[in-house]
N, CA, C and O of each residue as an XYZ file, in Angstrom:
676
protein
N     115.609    151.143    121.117
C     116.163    150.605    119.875
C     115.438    149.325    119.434
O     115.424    148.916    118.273
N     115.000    148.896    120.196
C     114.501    147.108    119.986
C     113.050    147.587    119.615
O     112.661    147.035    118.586
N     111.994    148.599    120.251
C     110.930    149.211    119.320
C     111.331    149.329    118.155
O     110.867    148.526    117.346
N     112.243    150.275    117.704
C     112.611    150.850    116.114
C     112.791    149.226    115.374
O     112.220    148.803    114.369
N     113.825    148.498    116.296
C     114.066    147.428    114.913
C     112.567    146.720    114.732
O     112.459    146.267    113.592
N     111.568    146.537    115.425
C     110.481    145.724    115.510
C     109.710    146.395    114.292
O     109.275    145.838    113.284
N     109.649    147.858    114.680
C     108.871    148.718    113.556
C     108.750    148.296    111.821
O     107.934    147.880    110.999
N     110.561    148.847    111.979
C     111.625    148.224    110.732
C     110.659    147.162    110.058
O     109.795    147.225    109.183
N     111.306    145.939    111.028
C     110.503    145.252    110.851
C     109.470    144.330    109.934
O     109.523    143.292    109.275
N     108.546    145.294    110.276
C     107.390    145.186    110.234
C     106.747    145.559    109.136
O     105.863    144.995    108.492
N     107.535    147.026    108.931
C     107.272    147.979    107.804
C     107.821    147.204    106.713
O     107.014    147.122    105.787
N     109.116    146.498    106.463
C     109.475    146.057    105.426
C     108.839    144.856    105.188
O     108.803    144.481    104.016
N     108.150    143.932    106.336
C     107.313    142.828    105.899
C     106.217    143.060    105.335
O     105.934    142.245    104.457
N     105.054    144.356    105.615
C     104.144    144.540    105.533
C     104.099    145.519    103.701
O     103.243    145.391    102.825
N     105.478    146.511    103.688
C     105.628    146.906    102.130
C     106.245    145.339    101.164
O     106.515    145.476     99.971
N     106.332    144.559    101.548
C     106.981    143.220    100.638
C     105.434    142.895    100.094
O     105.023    143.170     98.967
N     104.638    142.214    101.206
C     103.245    141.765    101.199
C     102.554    142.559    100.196
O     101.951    141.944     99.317
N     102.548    144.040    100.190
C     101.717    144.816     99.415
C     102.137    145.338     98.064
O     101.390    145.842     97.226
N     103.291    145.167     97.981
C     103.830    145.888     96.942
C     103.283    146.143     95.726
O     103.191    147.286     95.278
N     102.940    145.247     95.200
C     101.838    145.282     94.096
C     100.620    146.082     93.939
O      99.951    146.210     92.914
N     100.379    146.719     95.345
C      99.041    147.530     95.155
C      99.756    148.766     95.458
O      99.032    149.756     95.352
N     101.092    149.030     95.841
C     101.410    150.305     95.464
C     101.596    151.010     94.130
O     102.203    150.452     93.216
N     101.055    152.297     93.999
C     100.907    153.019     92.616
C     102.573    152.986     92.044
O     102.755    153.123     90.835
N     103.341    152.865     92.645
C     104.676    153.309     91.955
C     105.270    151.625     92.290
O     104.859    150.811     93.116
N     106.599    151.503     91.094
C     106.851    150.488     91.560
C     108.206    150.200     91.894
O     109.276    150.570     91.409
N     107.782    149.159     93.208
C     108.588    149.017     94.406
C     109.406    147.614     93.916
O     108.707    146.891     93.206
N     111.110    146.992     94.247
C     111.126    145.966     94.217
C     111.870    145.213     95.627
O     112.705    146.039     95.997
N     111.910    144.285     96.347
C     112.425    143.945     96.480
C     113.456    144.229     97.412
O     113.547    144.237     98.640
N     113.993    144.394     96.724
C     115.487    145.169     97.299
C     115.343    146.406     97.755
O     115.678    146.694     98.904
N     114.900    147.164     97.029
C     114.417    148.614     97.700
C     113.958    148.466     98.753
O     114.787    148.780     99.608
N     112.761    148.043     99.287
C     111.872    147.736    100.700
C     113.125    147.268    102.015
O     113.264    147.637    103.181
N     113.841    146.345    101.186
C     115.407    145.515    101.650
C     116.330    146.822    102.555
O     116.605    147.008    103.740
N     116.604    147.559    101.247
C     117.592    148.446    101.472
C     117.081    149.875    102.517
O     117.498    150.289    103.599
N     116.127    150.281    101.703
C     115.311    151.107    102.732
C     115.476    151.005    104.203
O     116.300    151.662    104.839
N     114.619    150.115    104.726
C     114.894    149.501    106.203
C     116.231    149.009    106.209
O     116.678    148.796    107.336
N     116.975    148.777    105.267
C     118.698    149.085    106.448
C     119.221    150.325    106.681
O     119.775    150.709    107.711
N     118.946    151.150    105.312
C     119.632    153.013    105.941
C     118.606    153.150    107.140
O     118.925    153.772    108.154
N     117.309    152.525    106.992
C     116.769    153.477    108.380
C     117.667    152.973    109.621
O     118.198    153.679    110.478
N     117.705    151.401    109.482
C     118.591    150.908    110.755
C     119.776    151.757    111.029
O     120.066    152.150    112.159
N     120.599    152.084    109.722
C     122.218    152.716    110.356
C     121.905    154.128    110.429
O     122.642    154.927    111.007
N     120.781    154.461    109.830
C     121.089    156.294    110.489
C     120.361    156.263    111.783
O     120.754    157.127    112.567
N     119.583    155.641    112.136
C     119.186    155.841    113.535
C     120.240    155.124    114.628
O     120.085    154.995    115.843
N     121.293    154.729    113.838
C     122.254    154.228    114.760
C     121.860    152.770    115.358
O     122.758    152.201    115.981
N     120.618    152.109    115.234
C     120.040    150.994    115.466
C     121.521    149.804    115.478
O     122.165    149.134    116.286
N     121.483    150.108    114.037
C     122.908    148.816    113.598
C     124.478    149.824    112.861
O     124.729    150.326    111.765
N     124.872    149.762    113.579
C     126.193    150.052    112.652
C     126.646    149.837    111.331
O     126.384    148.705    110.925
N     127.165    150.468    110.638
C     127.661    149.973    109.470
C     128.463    149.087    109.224
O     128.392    148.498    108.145
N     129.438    148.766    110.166
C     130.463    147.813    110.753
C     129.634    146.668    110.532
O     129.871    145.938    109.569
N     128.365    146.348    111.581
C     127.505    145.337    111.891
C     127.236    145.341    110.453
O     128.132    144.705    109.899
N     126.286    145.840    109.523
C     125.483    146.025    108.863
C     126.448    145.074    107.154
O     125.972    144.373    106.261
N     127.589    145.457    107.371
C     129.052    145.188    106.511
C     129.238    143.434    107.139
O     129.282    142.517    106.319
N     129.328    143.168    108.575
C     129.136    141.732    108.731
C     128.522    141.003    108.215
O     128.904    139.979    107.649
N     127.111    141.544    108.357
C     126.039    140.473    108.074
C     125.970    139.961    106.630
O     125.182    139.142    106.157
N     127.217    140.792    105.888
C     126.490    140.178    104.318
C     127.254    138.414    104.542
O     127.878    138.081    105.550
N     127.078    137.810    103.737
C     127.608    137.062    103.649
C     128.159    136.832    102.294
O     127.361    136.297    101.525
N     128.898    137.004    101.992
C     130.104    136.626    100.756
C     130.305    135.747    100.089
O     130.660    135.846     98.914
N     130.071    134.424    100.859
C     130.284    133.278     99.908
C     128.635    132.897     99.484
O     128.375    132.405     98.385
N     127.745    133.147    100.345
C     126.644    133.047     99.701
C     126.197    134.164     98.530
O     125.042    134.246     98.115
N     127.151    134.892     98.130
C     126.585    136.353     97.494
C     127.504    135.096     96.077
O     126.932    134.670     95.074
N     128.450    134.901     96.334
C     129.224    134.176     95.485
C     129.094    132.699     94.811
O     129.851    132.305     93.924
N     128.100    131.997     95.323
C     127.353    131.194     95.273
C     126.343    131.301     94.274
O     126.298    130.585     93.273
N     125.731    131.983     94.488
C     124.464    132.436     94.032
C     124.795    133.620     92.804
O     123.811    133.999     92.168
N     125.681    134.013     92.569
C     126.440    134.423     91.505
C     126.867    133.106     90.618
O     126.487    132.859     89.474
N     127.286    132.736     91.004
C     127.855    131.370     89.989
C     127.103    129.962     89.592
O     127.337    129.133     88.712
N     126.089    130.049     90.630
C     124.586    129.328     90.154
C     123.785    130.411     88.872
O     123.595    129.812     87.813
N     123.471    131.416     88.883
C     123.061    132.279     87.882
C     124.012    132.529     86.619
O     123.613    132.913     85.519
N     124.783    132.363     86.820
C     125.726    132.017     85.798
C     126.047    131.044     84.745
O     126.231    131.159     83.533
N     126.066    129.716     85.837
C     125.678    128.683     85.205
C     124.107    128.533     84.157
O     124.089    128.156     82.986
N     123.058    128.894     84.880
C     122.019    128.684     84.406
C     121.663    129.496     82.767
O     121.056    129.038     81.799
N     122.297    130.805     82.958
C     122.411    131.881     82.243
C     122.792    131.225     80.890
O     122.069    131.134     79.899
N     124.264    130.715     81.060
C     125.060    129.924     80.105
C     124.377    128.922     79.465
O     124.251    128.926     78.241
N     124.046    128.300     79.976
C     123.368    126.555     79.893
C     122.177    126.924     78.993
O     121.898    126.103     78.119
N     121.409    128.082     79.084
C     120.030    128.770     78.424
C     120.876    129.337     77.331
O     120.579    128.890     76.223
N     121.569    129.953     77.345
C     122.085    131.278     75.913
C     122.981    129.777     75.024
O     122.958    129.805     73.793
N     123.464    128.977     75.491
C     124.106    127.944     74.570
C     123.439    127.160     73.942
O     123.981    126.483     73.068
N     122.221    127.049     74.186
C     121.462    126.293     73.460
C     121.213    124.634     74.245
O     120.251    123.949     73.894
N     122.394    124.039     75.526
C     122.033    122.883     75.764
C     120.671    122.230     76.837
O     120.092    121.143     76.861
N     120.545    123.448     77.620
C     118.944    123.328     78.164
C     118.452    123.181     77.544
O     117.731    122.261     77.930
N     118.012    123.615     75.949
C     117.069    123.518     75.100
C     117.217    122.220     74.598
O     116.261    121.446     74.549
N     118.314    121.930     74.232
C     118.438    120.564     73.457
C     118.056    119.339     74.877
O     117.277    118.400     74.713
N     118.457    119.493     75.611
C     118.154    118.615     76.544
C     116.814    118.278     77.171
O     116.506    117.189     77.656
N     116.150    119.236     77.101
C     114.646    119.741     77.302
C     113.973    119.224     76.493
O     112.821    118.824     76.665
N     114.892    119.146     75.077
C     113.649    118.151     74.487
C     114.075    116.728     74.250
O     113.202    115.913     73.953
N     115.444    116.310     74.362
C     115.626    115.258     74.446
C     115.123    113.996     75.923
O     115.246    112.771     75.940
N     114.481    115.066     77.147
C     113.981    114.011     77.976
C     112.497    114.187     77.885
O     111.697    113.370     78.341
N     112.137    115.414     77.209
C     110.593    115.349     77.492
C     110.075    115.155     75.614
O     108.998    115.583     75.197
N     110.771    114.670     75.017
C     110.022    114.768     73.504
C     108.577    113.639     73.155
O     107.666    113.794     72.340
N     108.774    112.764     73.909
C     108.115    111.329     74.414
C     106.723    111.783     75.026
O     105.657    111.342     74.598
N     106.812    112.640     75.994
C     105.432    113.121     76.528
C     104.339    113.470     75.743
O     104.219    114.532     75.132
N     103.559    112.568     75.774
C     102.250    113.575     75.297
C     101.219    113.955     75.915
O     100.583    114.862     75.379
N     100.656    113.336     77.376
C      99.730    113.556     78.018
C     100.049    114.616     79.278
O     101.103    114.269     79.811
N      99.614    115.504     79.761
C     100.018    116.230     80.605
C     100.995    115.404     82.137
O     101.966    115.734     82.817
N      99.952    114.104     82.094
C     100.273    113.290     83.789
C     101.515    112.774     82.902
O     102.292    113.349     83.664
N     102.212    112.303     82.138
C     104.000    112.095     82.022
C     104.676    113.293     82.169
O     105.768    113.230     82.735
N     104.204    114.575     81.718
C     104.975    115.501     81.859
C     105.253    115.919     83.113
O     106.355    116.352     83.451
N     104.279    115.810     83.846
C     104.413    116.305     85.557
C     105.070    114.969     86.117
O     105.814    115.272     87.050
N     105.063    113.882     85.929
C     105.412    112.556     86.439
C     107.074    112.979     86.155
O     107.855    113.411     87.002
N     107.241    112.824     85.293
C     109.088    112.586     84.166
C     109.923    114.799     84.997
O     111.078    115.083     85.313
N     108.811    115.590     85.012
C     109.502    116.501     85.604
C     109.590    116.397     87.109
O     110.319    117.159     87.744
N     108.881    115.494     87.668
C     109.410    115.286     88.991
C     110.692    114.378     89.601
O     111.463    114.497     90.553
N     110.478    113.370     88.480
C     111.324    112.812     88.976
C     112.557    113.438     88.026
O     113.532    112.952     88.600
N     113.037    114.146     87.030
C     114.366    114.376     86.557
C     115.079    115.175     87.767
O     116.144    115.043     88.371
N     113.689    116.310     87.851
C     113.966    117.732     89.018
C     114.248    116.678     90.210
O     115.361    116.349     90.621
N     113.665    116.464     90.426
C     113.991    115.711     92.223
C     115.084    114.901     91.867
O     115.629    114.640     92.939
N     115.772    114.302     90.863
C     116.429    113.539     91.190
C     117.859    114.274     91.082
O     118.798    114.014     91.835
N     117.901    115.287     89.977
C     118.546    115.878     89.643
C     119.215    117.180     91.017
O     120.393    117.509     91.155
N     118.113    117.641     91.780
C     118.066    118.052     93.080
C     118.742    116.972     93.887
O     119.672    117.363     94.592
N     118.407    115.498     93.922
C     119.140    115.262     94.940
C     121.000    114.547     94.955
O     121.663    114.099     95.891
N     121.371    114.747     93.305
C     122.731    114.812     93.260
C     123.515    116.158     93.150
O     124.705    116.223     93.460
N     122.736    117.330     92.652
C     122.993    118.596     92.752
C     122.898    119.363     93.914
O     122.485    118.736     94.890
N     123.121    120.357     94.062
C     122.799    121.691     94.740
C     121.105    121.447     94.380
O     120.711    121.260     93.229
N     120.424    121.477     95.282
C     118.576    122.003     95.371
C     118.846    123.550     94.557
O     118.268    123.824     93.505
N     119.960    124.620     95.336
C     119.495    125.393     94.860
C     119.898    126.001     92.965
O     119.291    126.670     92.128
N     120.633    125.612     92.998
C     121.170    125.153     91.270
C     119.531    124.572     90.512
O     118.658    125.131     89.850
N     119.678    123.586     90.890
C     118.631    123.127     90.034
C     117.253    123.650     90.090
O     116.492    123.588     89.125
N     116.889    124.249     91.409
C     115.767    125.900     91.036
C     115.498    126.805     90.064
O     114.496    127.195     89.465
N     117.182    127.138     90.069
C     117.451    128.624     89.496
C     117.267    127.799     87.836
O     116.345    128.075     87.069
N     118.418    126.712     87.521
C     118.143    126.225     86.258
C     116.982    125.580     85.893
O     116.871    125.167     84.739
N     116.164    125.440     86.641
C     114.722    124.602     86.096
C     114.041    125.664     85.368
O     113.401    125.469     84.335
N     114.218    126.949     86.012
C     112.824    128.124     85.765
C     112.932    128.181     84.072
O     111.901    128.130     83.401
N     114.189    128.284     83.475
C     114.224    128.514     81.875
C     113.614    127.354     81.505
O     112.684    127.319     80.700
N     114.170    126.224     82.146
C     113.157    124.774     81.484
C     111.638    125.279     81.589
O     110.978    125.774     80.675
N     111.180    125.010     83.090
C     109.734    124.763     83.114
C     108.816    126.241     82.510
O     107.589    126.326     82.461
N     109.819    127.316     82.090
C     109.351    127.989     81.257
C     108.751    127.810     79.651
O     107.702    128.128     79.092
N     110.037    127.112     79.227
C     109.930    126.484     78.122
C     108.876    125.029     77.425
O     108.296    124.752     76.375
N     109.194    124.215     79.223
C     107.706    123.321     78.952
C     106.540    123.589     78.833
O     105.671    122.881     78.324
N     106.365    125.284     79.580
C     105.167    125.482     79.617
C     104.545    126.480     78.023
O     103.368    126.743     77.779
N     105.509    126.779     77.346
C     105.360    127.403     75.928
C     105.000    126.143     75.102
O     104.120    126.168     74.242
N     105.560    125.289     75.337
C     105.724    124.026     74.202
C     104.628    123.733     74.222
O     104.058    123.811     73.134
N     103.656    123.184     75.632
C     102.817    122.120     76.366
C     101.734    123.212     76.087
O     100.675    122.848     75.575
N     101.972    124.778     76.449
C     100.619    125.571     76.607
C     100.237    125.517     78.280
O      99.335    126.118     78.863
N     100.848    124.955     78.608
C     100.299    124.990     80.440
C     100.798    126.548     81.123
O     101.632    127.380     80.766
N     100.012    126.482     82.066
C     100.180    127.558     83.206
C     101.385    127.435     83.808
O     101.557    126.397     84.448
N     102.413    128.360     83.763
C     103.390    128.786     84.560
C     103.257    128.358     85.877
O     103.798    127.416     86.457
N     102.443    129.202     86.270
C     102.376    128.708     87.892
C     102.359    127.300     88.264
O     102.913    126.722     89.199
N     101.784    126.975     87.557
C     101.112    125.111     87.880
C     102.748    124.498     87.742
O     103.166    123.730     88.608
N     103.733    124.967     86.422
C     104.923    124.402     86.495
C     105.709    124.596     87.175
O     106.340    123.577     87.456
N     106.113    125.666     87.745
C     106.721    126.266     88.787
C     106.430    125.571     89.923
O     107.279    124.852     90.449
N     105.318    125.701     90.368
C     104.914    124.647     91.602
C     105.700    123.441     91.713
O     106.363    123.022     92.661
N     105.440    122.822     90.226
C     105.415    121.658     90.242
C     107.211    121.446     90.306
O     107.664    120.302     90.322
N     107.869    122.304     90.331
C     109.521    122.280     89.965
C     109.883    122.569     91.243
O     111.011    122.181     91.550
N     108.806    123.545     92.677
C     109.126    123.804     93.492
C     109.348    122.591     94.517
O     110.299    122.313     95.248
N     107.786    121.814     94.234
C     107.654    120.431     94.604
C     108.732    119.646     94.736
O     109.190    119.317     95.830
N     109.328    119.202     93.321
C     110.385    118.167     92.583
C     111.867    118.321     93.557
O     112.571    117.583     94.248
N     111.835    119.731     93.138
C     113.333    119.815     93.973
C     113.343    119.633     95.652
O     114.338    119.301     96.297
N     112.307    119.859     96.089
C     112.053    119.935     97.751
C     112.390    118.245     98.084
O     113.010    117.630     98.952
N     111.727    117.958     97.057
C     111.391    115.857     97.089
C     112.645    115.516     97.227
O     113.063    115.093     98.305
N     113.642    115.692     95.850
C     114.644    115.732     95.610
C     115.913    115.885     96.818
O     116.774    115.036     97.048
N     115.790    116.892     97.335
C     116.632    117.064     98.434
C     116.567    116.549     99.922
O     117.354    116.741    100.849
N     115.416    115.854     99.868
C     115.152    115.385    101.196
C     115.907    113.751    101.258
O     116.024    113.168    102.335
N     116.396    113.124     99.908
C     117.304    112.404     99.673
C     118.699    112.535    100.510
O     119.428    111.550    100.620
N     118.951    113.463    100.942
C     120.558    114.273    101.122
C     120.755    114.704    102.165
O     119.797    115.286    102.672
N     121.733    114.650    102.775
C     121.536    115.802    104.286
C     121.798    116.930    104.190
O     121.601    117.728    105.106
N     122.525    117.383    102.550
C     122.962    118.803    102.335
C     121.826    119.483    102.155
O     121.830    120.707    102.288
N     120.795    118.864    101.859
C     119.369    119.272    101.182
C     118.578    120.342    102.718
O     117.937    121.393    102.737
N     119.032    119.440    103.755
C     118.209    119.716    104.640
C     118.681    121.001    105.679
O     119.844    121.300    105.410
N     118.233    121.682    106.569
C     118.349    123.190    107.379
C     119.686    122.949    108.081
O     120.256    121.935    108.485
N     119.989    124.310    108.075
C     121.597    123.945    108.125
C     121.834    123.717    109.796
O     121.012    123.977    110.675
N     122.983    123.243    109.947
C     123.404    123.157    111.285
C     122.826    123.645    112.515
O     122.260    123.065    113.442
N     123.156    125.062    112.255
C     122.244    125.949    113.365
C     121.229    125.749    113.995
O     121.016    125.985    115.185
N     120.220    125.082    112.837
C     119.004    124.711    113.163
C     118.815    123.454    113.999
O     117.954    123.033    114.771
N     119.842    123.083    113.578
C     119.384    121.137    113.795
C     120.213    121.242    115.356
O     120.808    120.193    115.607
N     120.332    122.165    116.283
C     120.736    122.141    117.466
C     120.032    121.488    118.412
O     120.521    120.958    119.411
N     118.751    121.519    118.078
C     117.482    120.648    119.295
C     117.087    119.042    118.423
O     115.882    118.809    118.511
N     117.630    118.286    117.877
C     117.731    117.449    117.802
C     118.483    116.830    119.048
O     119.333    117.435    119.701
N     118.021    115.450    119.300
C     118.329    114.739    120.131
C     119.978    114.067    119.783
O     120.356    113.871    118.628
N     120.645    113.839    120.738
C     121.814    113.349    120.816
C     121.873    112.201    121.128
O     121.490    111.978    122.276
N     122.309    111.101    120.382
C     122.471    109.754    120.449
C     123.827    109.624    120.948
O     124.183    108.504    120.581
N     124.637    110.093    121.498
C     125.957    109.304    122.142
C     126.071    108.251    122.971
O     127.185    107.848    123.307
């Protein structure tokens, strides 16, 4: 069984990586879902197990962050706000300067992951206005918020992780 899950695996890391050069198209979730029916019909993981692992409040979370963002874009106040902090910019280095620090700062009184999901309609929009490369803004929003959250301890890997830290008692 521990071969099969390795396979699994492997196969779903290696179809994620490629996907794009497959002729038909693959997303995501499919590659996702795929390798879990293979897990429960080979009996690998149970459905029981398989029904644990979701997690709920993060499904719910992340529902209501997309929501928000959704709203905030279709109402018109991202837009208005978007240009009320960046209308001032004219040289590219304020625009990357003034989006780091709103995003990072804005990241580090928010949710990091809120202000991700809501940046992308912004730094979409800066990048229509400005003419810049997507990617380059995106980066640069990926940057901001990372900065941003390292302000915070909510920002940082959750509990689980932080087990081999040293103990000061």
């Amino acid at each position: 069984m521990q071969k099969l899950n390795l396979i699994v695996g492997v196969l779903v890391f290696l179809l994620v990586a490629i996907r794009h050069f497959i002729p038909f198209k693959l997303k995501y979730w499919h590659i996702m879902a795929f390798g879990t029916v293979i897990l429960i019909l080979s009996s690998s993981v149970s459905l029981s197990e398989a029904y644990r692992a979701i997690d709920f409040d993060v499904i719910i979370s992340l529902f209501g962050m997309f929501s928000l963002g959704f709203a905030l874009e279709e109402s018109g106040y991202l837009g208005h706000n978007i240009y009320k902090y960046f209308k001032r910019t004219r040289v590219v280095k304020e625009l990357v300067l003034l989006s780091v620090f709103v995003f990072g700062f804005a990241s580090a009184l928010l949710m990091n992951d809120t202000i991700a999901i809501v940046g992308v309609p912004v730094i979409l929009l800066l990048a229509k206005n400005y003419g810049l490369d997507k990617k380059f803004l995106v980066l640069l929003l990926a940057f901001s918020v990372t900065t941003g959250k390292c302000v915070k301890s909510t920002g940082k890997p959750s509990k689980s992780l932080n087990r081999y830290e040293p103990s000061f008692h």
